[in-house]
N, C-alpha and C positions, 0 to 999 in steps of 0.2 A: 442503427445505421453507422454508427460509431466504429462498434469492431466490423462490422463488413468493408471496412473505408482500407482498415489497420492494413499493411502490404505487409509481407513475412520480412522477417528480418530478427537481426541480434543482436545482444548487447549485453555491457558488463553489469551486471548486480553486483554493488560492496554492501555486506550486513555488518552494520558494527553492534554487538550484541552484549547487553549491560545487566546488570543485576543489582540488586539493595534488599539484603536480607533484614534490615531497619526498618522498612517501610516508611521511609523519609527523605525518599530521592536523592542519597548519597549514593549516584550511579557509581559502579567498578566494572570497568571495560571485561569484559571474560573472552571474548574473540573478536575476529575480525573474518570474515569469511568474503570470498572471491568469489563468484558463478558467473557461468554463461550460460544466458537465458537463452532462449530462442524461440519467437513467436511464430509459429507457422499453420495456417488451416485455420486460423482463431482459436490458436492452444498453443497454453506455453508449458516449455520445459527446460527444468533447468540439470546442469552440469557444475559441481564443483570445481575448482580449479585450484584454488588455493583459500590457507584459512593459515593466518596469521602469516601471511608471506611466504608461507612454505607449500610447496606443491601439493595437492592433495586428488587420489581419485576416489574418495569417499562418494556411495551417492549420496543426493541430497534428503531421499528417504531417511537413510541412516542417520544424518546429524542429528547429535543430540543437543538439545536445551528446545530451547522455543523458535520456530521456522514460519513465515507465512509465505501462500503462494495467491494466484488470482488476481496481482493488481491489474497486469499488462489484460485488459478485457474483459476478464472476468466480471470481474468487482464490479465495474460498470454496466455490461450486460445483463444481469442478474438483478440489479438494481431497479434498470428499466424497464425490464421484462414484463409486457402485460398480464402474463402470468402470477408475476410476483404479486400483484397489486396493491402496489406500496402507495400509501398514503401523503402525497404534498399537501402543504400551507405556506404560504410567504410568512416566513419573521421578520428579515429586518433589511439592511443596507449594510454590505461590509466593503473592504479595499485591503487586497490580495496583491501582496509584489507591485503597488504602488497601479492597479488596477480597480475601479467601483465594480463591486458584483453587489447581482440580487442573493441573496441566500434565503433558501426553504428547509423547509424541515420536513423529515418524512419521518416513519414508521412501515416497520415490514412486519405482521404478525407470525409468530411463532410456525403456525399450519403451511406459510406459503413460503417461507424461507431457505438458503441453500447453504447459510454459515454456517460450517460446522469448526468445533474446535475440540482438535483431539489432545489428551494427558499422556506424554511419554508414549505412543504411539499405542497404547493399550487401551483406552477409554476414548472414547468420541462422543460429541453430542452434537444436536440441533438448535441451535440458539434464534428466536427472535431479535428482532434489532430496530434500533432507531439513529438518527443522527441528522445535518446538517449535507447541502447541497449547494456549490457556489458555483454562479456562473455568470460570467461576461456582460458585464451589460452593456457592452456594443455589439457582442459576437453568440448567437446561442451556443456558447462552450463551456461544458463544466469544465473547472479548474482546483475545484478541492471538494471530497466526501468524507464526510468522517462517519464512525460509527460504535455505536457501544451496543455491547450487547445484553441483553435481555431474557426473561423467561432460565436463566442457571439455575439447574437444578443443588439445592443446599450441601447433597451428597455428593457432589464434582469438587476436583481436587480444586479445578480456576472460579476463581468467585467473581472476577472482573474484566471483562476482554474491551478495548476498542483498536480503530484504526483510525489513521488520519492518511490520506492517500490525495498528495498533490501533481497537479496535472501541468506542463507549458508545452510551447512550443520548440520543436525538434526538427535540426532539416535530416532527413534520410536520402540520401542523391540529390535530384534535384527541385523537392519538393519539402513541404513545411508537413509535419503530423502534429496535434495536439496529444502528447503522452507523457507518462507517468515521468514524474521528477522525483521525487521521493515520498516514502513512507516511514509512518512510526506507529509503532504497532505496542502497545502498551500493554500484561496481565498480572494476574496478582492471587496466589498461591497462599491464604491467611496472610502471615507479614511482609512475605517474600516475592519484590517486586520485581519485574521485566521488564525491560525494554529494550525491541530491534530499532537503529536507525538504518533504512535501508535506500540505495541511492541506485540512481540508473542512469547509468552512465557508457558513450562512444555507438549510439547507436548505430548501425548499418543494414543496409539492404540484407537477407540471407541471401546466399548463394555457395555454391561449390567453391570458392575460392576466397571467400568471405574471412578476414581474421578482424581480431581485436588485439590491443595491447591491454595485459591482465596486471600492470601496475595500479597502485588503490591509490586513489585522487585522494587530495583532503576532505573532510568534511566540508558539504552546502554552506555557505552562515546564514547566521539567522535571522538576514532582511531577505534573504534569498525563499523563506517559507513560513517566516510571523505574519499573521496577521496584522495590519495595521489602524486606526481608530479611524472614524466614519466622524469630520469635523461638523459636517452639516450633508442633510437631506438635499438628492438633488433634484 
């Protein structure tokens, strides 16, 4: 029901995309990349625009390093997908942007799964997954999924994939959406680590006449998308 709700419309993706060939979270900025997303029919696609402030019409197939797509609907419809039939359990009590949510844990077995993650566009696979599911505890709204994945085969070049993909609310005209706020999308190649921070940002209605401004905002901070500690049961 969620992406059936989603109305088309556009917006800016800034990826800011990092590396640590340490293996010790000594992130080094390696780009910055600009897209125009555009959500329309419950599919998204994206446009490059710019990557380090400078104009670019590379497609987004093309970029190299590590890219993820799926958050605006996907990610979530897949999830829920009676099909998928992923596995809940309540864990625990968390508080999200100064919000209590209930959080679950699920699992998606390997057989019913839709993550794929491909190596330099030449290797792809089917990953199994599990992860965390937060949602509203006054609103049934999920607000953050996270996900790691599962079932890697020894002989694939990525040994480690997750995502964390956070949700608020957005006005688009004259109405509120619950959508994606940002992702981080983390892997890891033997020592050599990854990490996209990806933000979503100026959303608008699509239309024929529909612009964005494609200046890169600062970086979210980080009361903006921390988790916060659960002082007491409510």
């Amino acid at each position: 029901d969620y992406v059936k709700r989603l109305p088309d419309f556009l917006c800016l993706q800034v990826t800011r995309r990092y590396y640590d060939p340490t293996g010790l979270e000594f992130w080094r900025l390696a780009d910055t990349v600009a897209t125009r997303l555009s959500y329309v029919e419950q599919h998204e696609e994206y446009k490059v625009i710019m990557v380090d402030n400078k104009p670019s019409d590379i497609s987004y197939d093309q970029l190299g390093g590590a890219t993820s797509t799926g958050e605006f609907g996907s990610l979530m419809r897949e999830l829920f997908d009676p099909d998928t039939q992923a596995d809940f359990a309540w864990e625990r009590w968390g508080k999200l942007r100064g919000r209590l949510t209930h959080v679950y844990k699920f699992r998606v077995l390997l057989s019913r799964s839709r993550w794929r993650i491909s190596y330099e566009r030449k290797q792809e696979i089917v990953v199994g997954y599990a992860g965390l599911v937060y949602i509203d505890a006054d609103m049934p709204t999920v607000v953050r999924i996270t996900m790691d994945a599962e079932n890697i085969p020894p002989s694939f070049p990525i040994q480690q994939a997750s995502t964390i993909l956070d949700y608020d609310f957005t006005k688009i005209g004259d109405a509120e959406y619950m959508l994606p706020l940002k992702a981080e999308v983390h892997m890891r190649e033997e020592r050599l680590m990854i990490k996209n921070d990806v933000e979503f940002r100026q959303s608008r209605k699509f239309g024929a006449e529909t612009t964005i401004t494609f200046g890169v905002p600062d970086p979210l901070s980080k009361d903006q998308t921390e988790e916060q500690p659960v002082t007491k049961k409510p």
